[in-house]
C-alpha positions in Angstrom: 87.6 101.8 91.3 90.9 102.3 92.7 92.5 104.3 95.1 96.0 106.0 96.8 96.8 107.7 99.3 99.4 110.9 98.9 101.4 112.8 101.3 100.7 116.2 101.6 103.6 119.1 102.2 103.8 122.2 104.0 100.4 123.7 103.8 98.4 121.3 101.6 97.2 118.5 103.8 97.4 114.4 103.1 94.8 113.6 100.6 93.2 110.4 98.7 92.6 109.4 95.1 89.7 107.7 93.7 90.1 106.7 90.0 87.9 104.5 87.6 88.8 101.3 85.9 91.1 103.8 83.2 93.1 105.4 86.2 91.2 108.6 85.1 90.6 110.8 88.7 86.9 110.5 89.4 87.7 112.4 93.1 89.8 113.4 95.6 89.3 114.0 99.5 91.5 116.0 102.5 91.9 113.8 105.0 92.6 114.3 108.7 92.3 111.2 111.7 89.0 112.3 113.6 87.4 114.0 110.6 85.0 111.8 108.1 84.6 111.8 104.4 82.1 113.9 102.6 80.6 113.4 99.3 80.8 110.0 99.4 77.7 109.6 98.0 78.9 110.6 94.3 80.6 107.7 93.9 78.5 104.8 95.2 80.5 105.1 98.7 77.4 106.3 100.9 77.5 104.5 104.2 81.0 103.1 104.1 82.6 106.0 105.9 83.9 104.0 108.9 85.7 101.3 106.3 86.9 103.9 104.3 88.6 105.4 107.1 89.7 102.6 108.9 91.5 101.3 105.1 93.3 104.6 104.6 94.9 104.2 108.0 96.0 101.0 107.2 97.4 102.0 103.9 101.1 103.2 103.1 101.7 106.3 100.9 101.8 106.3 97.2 100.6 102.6 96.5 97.6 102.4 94.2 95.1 99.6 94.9 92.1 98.3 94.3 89.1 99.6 96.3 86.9 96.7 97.4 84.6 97.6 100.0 
């Protein structure tokens, strides 16, 4: 699974990506500091809120990588 991380503008807030092995979107999640991720469970995720978070920090806009949690 990969992921990236997109600026938002104006109204529509920053937001991730989650793709599969095909870069096909398998999801996509609002993000704001302080608030967690929901859902996570749909994707194998469940549990891995805090890394999640703490890696989308850490990453810059626009650059895909792989998602190895």
């Amino acid at each position: 699974m990969y992921i990236i991380k997109v600026k938002g503008k104006k109204k529509i807030p920053n937001y991730i990506q989650l793709r599969d092995d095909n870069f096909m979107l398998v999801g996509y999640f609002s993000f704001r500091e302080g608030r967690s991720f929901r859902s996570l469970e749909k994707f194998g995720l469940e549990g891995k809120e805090k890394e999640l978070e703490s890696l989308v920090q850490d990453m810059p806009f626009g650059k895909l990588q792989k998602l190895e949690l």
